[in-house]
C-alpha positions in Angstrom: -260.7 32.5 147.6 -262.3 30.9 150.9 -264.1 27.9 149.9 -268.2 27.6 151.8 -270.2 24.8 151.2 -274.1 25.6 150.1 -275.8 22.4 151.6 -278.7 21.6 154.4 -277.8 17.6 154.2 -276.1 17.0 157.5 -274.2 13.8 156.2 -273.2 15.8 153.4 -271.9 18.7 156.0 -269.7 16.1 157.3 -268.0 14.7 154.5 -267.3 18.5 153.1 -265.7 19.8 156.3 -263.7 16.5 156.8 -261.5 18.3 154.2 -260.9 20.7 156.9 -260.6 23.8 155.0 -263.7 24.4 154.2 -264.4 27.9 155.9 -268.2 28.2 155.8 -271.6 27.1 155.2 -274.3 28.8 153.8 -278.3 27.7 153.7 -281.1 28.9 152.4 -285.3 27.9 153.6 -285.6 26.5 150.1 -282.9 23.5 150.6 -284.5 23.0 153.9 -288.2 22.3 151.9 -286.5 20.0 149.8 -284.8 18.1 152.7 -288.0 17.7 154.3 -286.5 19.8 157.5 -289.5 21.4 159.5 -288.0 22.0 162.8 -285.5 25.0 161.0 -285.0 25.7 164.4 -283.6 22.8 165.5 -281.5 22.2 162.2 -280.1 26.1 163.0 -279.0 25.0 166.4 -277.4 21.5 165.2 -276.0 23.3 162.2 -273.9 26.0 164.5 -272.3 23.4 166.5 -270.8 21.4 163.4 -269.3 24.4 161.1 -266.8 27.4 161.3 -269.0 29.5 160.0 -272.8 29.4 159.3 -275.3 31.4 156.9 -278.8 31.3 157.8 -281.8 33.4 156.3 -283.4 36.6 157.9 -286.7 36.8 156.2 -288.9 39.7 156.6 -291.2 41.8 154.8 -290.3 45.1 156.2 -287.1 46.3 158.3 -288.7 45.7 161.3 -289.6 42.1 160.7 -286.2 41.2 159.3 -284.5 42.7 162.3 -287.2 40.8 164.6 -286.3 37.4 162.6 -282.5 37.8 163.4 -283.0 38.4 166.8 -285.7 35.5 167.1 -282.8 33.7 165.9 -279.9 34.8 168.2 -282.1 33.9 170.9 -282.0 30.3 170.2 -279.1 28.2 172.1 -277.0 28.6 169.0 -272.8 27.3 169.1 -271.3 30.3 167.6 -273.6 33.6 166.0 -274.5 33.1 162.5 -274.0 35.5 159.2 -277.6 36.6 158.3 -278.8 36.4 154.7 -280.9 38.8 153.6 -282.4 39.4 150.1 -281.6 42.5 148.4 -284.5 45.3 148.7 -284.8 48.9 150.3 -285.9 47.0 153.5 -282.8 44.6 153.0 -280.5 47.5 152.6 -282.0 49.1 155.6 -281.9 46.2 158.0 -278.0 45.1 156.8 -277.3 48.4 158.0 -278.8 48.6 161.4 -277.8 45.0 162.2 -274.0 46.0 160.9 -274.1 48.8 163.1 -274.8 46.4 166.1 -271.9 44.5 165.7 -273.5 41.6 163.3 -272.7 40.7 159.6 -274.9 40.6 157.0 -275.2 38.1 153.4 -276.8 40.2 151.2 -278.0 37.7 148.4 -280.2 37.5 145.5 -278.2 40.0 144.0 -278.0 40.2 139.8 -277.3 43.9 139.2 -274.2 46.0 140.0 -276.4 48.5 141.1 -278.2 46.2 143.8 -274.0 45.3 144.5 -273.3 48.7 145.2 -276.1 49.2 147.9 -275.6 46.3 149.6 -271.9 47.5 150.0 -272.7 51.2 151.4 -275.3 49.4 153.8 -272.3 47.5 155.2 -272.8 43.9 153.8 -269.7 41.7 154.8 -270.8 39.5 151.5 -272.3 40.1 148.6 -273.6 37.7 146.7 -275.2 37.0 142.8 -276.2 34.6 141.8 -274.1 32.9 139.0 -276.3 30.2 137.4 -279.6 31.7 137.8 -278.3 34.4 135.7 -276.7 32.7 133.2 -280.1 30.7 132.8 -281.4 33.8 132.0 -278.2 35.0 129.5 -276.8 37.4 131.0 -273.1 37.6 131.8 -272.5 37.0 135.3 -269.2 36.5 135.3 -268.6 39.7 134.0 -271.3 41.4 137.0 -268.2 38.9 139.9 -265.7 41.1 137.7 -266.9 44.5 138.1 -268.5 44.0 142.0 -264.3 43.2 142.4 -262.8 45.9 141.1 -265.8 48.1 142.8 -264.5 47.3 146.5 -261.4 47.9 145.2 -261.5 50.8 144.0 -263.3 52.1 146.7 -262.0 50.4 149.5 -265.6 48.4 150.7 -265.1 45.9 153.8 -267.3 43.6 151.9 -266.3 39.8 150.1 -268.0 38.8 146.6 -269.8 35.5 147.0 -269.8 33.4 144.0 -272.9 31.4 144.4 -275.5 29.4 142.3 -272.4 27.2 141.7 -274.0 24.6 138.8 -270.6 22.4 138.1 -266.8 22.5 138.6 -266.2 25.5 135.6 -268.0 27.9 137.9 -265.4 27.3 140.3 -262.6 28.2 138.3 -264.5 30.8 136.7 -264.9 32.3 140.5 -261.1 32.0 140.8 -260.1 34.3 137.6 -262.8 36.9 138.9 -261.1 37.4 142.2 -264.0 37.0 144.2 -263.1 36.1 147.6 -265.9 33.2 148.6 -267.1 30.7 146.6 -270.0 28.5 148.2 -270.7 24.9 146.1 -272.8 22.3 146.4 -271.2 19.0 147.6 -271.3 17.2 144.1 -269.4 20.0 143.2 -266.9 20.2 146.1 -266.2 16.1 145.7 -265.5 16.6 141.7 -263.1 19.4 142.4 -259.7 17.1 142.1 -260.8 15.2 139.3 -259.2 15.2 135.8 -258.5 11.8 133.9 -255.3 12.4 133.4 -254.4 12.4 136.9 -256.3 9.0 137.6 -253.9 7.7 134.1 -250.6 9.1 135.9 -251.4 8.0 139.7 -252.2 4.4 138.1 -248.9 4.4 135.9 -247.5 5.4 139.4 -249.0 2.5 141.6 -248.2 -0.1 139.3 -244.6 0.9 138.7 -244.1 1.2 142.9 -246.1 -2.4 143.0 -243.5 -3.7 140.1 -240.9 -2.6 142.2 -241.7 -4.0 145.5 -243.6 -6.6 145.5 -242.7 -9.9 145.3 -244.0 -12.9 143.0 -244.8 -14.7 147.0 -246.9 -11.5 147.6 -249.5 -12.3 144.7 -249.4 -16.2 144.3 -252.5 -18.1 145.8 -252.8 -20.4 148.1 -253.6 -23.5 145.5 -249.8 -25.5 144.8 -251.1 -28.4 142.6 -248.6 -30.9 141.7 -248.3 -34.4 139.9 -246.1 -37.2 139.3 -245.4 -38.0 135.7 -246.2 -41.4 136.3 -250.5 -40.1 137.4 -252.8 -40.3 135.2 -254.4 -37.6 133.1 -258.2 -37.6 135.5 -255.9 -37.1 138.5 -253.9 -34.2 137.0 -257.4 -32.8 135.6 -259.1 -33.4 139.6 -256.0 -31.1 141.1 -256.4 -28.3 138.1 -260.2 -27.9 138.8 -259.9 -28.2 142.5 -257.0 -25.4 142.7 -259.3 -23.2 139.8 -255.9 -22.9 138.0 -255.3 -24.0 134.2 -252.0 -25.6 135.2 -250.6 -28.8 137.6 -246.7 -28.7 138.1 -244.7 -31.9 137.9 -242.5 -32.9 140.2 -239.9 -35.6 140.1 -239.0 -38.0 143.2 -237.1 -35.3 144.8 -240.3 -33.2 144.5 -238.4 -30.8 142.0 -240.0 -29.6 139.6 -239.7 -31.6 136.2 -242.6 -30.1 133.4 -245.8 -28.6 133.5 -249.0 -29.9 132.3 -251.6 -27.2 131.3 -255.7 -26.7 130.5 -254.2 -25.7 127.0 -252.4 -29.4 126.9 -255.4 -30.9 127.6 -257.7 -29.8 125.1 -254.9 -30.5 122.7 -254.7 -34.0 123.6 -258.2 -34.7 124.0 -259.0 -33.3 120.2 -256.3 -35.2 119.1 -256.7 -38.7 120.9 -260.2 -38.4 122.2 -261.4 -39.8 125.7 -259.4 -42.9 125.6 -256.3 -40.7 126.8 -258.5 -40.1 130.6 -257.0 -43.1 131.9 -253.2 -42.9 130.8 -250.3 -41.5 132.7 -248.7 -38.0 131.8 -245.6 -39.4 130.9 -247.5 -41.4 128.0 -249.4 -38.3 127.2 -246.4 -35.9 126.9 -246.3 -32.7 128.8 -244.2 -29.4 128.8 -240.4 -30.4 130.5 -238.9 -27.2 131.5 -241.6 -24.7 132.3 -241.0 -21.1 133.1 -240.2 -20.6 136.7 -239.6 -17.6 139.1 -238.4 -17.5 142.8 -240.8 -16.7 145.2 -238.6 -13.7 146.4 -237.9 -12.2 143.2 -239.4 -8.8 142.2 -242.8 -8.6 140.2 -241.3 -6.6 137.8 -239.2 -9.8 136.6 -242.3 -11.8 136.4 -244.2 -9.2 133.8 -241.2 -9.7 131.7 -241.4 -13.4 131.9 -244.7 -13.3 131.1 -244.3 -11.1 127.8 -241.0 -12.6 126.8 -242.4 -16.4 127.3 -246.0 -15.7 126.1 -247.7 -18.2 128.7 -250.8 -17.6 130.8 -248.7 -19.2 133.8 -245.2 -19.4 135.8 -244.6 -21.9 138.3 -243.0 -20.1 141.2 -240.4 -22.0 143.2 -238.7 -22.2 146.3 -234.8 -23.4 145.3 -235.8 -26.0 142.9 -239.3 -27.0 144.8 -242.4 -25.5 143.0 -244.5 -23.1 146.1 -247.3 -22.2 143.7 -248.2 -21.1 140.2 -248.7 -17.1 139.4 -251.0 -16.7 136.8 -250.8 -14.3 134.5 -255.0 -12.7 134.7 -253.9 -12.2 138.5 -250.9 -9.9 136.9 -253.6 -8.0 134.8 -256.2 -7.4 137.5 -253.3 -5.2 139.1 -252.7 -3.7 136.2 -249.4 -4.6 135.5 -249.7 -6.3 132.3 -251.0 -5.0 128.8 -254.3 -5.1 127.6 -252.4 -7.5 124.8 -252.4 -10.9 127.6 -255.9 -10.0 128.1 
């Protein structure tokens, strides 16, 4: 089933045939009023240079005026000749046929009976096309009317394609598809809605994260911010380097600069509940702070720092280089990747 696009929107135009399948396009004056288009001309003549294939009314009243419409048309400085649309009537019937038999092709559209079907297919249309949503609006089975204009052409062996049209969301697509019509022309909403399905988004997530768990490191995700303290500073300098680094967490480091403990936001409000304000000025080794926190190397996997995370059950891991501490890699910035369980949330 060739896919068309039913659109006038020239940004939309774009973005549909950027898929670069889609075979056609097909138009109609009614879309152009709503665009606010009034030099149809003009949008005809952009229109042929930017798809494959494009659909554009012949209105008339009579044969004659139809026919005279198409030509007025062909005589514009068009990229490629268009498919004509015209509405089913005697005079439509007529005019398919006598601008078939000049070598043109012919959308006969408007179509809701099998009997308006069957002329447009003797008068040579190379599509025919109902109207899907305009007749289920009225309750009538259209899909059944796609069915039967199918087996018609092939039973008797017309040249003509069934047009699924008046496409209202993404069921009428598949819908198309299990009639065995041959062109199926959507709006763009449509077209861009075509590959969803929730649980494709679930399993390409599941996917990301287990490929991000696998191969990237803890140094790829740690941020810039390395704060670190002495055990011998006081509790105000440890609390300055935790809000100027945003994290909830200082690392301390003995003379070496290894790391020796951990002093955390958590700690803090512990000790200030407990002792009060009189604690500001005291050193962390009077206070008391967590001797050997959880650590990671820098080069080691994600994957092994989730499972730190859960076994340990602490909001941060100070990452090291050998026994030096590089930076901290807190646990929310695992969960914005979505690589840790709404339960560390």
């Amino acid at each position: 089933m060739e896919l068309y696009l039913d659109s006038v929107d020239f940004k939309e135009i774009e973005a549909a045939f950027d898929f670069g399948f889609v075979k056609g396009l097909t138009t109609t004056p009614t879309f152009m009023h709503r665009h606010g288009i009034t030099d149809i001309d003009g949008a005809i003549v952009k229109l042929s240079g930017m798809v494959p294939e494009l659909q554009v009314e012949a209105l008339g009243d009579s044969v004659d005026s139809i026919l005279s419409e198409a030509e007025r048309i062909l005589s514009l400085p068009l990229k490629s000749e268009p498919v004509f649309k015209v509405p089913i009537s005697n005079a439509g019937v007529k005019a398919c046929k006598r601008l078939t038999d000049r070598g043109h092709r012919v959308n006969v559209h408007l179509i809701y009976t099998l009997n308006q079907a069957y002329m447009a297919m003797e008068a040579g249309a190379a599509f025919v096309c109902p109207l899907a949503g305009r007749l289920q609006d009225q309750g009538h089975d259209a899909i059944k009317l796609f069915e039967q204009c199918v087996d018609v052409i092939e039973v008797h062996g017309y040249d003509a394609k069934v047009m699924f049209s008046s496409v209202r969301h993404a069921e009428h697509v598949r819908q198309a598809l299990l009639a065995g019509v041959h062109v199926c022309t959507v709006p763009y909403i449509v077209m861009q809605h075509l590959c969803d399905n929730s649980l494709t988004e679930l399993g390409t997530a599941q996917f990301r994260e287990h490929t991000q768990l696998m191969t990237l490191k803890v140094r790829d995700l740690i941020r810039a911010e390395n704060p670190v303290c002495a055990a011998t500073e006081t509790l105000t300098a440890a609390m300055v380097r935790m809000t100027e680094s945003r994290l909830g967490t200082v690392t301390l480091v003995d003379g070496s600069g290894a790391v020796h403990g951990v002093f955390t936001d958590g700690d803090l409000r512990r000790r200030l509940q407990q002792d009060g304000r009189g604690i500001l000025d005291k050193t962390l080794e009077e206070i008391g702070y967590t001797k050997n926190p959880v650590t990671i190397g820098q080069e080691s996997l994600l994957n092994e720092a989730v499972k730190l995370f859960k076994e340990f059950q602490v909001d941060s891991i100070v990452v090291v280089d050998g026994d030096k501490p590089v930076g901290v890699l807190d646990v929310q910035d695992i969960v914005r990747l979505g690589l840790l369980g709404p339960q560390r949330i």
